[in-house]
C-alpha positions in Angstrom: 0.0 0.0 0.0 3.2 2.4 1.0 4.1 1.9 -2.5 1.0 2.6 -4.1 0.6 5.7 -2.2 4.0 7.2 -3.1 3.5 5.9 -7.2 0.3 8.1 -6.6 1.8 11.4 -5.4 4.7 10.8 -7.9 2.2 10.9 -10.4 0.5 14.6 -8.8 3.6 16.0 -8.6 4.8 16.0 -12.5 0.7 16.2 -13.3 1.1 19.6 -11.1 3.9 20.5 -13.9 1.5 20.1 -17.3 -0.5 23.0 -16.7 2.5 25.1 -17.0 3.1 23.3 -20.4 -0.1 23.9 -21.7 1.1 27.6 -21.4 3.9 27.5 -22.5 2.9 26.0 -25.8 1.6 28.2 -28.5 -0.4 25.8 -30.4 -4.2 25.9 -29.3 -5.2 22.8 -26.8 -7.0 20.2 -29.6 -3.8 20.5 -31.2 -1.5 20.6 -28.2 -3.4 17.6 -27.1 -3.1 15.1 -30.5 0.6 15.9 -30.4 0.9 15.1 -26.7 -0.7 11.4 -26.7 1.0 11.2 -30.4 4.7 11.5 -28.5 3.6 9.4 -25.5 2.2 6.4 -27.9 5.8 6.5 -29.8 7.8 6.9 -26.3 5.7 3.8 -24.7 6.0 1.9 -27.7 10.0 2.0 -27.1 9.1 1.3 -23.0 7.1 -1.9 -24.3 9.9 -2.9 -26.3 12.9 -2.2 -24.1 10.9 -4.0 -21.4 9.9 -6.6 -23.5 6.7 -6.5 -22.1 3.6 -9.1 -23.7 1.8 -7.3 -25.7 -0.1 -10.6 -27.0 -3.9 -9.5 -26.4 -7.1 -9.9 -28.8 -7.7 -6.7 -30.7 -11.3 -6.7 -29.0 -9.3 -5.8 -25.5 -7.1 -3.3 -27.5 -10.2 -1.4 -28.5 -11.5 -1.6 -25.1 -8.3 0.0 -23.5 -8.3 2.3 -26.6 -11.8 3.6 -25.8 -10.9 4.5 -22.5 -8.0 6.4 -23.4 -10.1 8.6 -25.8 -11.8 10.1 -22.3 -8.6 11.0 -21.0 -7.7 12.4 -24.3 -11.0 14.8 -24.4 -10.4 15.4 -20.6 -7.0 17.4 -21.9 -8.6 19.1 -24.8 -11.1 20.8 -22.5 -8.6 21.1 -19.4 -5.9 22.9 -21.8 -8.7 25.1 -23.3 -9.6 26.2 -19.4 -6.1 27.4 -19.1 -5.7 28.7 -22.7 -9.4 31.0 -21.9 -8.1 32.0 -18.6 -4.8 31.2 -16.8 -2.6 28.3 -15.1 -4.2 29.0 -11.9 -7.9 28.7 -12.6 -7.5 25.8 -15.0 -6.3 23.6 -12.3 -8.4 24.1 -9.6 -11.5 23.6 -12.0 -10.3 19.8 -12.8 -10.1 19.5 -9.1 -14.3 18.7 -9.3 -13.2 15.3 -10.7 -13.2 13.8 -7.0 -16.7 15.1 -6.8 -18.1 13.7 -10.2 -16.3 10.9 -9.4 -18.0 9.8 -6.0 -21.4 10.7 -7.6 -20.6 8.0 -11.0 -18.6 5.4 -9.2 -21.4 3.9 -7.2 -23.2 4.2 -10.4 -21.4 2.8 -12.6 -19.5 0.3 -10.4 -23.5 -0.8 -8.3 -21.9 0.0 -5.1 -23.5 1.4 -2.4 -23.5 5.5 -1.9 -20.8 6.7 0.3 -22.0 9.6 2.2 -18.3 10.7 3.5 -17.3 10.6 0.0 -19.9 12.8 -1.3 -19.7 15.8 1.3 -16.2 15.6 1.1 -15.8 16.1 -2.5 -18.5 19.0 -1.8 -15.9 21.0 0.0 -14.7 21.3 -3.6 -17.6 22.6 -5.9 -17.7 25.2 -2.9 -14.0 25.9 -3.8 -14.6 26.2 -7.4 -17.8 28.3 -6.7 -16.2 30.7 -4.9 -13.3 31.2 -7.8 -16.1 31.3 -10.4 -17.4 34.7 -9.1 -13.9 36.0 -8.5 -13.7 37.5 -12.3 -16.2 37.2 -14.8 -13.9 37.7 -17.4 -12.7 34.4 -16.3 -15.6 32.6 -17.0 -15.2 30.8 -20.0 -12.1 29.3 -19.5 -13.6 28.5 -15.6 -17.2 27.0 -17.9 -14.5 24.6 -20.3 -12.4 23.4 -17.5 -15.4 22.2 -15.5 -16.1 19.7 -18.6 -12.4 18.4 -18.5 -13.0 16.5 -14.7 -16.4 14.8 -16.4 -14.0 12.7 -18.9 -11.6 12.4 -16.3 -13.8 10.7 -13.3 -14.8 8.6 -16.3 -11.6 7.8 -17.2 -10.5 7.1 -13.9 -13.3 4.6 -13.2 -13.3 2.8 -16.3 -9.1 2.5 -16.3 -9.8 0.8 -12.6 -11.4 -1.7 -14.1 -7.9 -2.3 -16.2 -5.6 -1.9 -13.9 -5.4 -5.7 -12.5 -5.7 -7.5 -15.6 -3.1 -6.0 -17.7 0.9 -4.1 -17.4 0.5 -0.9 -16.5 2.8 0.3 -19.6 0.6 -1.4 -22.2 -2.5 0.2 -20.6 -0.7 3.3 -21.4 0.3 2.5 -24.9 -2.9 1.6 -26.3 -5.0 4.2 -24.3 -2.6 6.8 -26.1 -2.7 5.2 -29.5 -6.7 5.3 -28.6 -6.6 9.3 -28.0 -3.9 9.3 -31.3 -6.2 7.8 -33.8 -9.8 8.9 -31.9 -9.0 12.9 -32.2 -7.1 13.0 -34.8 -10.6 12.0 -36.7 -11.7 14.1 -34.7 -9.0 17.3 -35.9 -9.9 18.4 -39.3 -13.6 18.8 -37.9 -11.9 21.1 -34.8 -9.9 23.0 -37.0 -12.2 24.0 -39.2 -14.7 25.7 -36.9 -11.9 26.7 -34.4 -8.9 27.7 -37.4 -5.3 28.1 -36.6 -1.8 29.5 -38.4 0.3 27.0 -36.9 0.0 23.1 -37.2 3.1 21.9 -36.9 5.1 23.0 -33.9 8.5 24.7 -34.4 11.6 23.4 -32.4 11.0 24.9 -28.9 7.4 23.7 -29.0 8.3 20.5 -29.9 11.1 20.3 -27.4 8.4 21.4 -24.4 5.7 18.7 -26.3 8.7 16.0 -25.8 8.8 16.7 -22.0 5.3 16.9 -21.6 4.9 13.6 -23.3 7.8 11.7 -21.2 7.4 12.9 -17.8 4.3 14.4 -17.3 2.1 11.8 -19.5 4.1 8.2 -19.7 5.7 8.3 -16.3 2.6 9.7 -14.3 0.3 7.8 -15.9 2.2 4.6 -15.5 2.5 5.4 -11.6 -1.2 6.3 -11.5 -2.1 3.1 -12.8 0.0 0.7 -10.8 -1.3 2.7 -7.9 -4.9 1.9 -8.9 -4.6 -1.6 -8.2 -4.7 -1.0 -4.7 -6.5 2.4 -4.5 -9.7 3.4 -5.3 -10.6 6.1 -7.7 -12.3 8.4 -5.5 -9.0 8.7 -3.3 -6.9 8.8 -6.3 -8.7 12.0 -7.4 -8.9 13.2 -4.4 -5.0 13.3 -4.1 -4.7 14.8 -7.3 -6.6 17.8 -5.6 -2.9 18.4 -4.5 -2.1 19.1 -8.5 -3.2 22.6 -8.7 -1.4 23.7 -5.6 1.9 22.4 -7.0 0.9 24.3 -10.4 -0.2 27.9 -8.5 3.0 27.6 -7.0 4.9 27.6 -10.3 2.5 30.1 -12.0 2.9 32.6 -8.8 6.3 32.6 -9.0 7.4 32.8 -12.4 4.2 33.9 -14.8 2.6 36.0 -11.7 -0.6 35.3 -12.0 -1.1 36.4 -7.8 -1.6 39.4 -9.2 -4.7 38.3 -11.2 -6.7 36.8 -8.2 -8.6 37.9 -5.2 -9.4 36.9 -1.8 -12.1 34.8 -3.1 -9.7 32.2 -5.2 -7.5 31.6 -2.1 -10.5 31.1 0.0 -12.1 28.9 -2.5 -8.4 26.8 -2.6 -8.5 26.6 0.8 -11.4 24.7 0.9 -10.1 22.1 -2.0 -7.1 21.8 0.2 -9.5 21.2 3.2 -11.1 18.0 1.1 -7.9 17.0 0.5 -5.9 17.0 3.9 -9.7 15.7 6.1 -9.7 12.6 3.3 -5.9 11.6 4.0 -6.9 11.7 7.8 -10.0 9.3 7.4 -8.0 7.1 5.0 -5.2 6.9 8.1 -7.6 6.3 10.5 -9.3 3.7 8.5 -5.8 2.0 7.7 -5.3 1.8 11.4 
């Protein structure tokens, strides 16, 4: 379980570094997106083969993994248009409602029984994001598309659970980002054409920032986060990644210096994402204990 939980948090720490990517990058988010699970299906490709891990599975189960990935993939497209419509800061903390969608579908989905705890908990978060969404209207388109991006992901997350025991971790990965490869880039030409754009292919700095983002902040956290979902549920696993937008305001205040873009509202709104965060590692302790 130790291990699990440190695979996890290895995971939200380089997560906490893709927001800054996404604004960094000049291309707009569809296409920032194709080209990011584009370099991570090539990279894990090489990771299957230097690992020599089994790929030997019916193409039935590779469209299955596939399909899943193509949530993750439209969880980015909307997460990098939050950002790209307002700032590093406010994207973030809008994907943190993924805990809350997530304890809402999972019972759902999965027939299990309601968890009350669960619920309230992740309320402490809408709160947060309530609070930031009246901080600056000017802000409230980006705020409106990156509340869309945690509804892919809490699917994502509880559909990739179901995965996570039956195959390698890597291969999950592979065909999940081949799945997002081939799923949007059908997807593009339709995208492009109502929301046009000068540049398609990236020049050599974006490329070298889209190789980074692919490597460490796509292949190696999503490899942790899915080893770490064989012991951990998906509620707590979003929960934790709560802790992602704190790591990202903290690079975004201190070198793009977006603290002087919010109020007192966003910082009381993070406090009470943080609050879900730190009262859910207690009763996971406790409940260890």
């Amino acid at each position: 379980m130790k291990k699990s939980y440190f695979l996890l948090h290895t995971a939200v720490l380089f997560l906490g570094l893709s927001p800054v990517f996404g604004k960094i990058i000049s291309l707009n988010e569809g296409l920032l997106t194709w080209y990011r699970v584009c370099f991570s299906a090539v990279i894990l490709f090489l990771v299957l083969k230097l690992f020599k891990v089994n790929t030997l599975i019916s193409f039935r189960e590779k469209f299955d993994i596939a399909k899943i990935g193509m949530l993750l993939t439209l969880s980015w497209v909307f997460f990098y248009a939050g950002i790209k419509y307002s700032n590093i800061s406010i994207g973030v903390v809008c994907y943190c409602a993924a805990s809350f969608i997530t304890a809402v579908l999972e019972p759902l989905i999965n027939r299990q029984k309601f968890r009350l705890s669960e619920f309230l908990l992740s309320a402490l978060t809408i709160v947060g994001i309530g609070l930031i969404f009246h901080f600056d209207t000017s802000y409230r388109l980006g705020i409106a598309l990156g509340v869309i991006s945690p509804i892919f992901y809490a699917l994502y997350s509880i559909y990739n659970k179901r995965l996570a025991g039956r195959y390698d971790s890597k291969l999950i990965s592979y065909y999940q980002m081949v799945g997002g490869t081939v799923g949007l880039g059908i997807l593009l030409p339709v995208y492009l054409f109502f929301f046009p754009t000068e540049t398609v292919i990236p020049d050599l700095k974006n490329t070298v920032y889209l190789l980074l983002l692919s490597l460490f902040c796509t292949v190696l956290v999503y490899v942790c986060l899915t080893e770490a979902l064989k012991k951990i549920s998906a509620f707590t696993a979003n929960l934790s990644m709560n802790l992602e937008p704190v790591y990202a305001i903290i690079v975004a205040f201190l070198f793009f210096g977006e603290s002087k873009e919010v109020n007192f509202s966003f910082y009381a709104g993070l406090f009470f994402i943080v609050l879900s965060v730190v009262l859910q590692t207690l009763i996971s302790a406790r409940k260890v204990k």
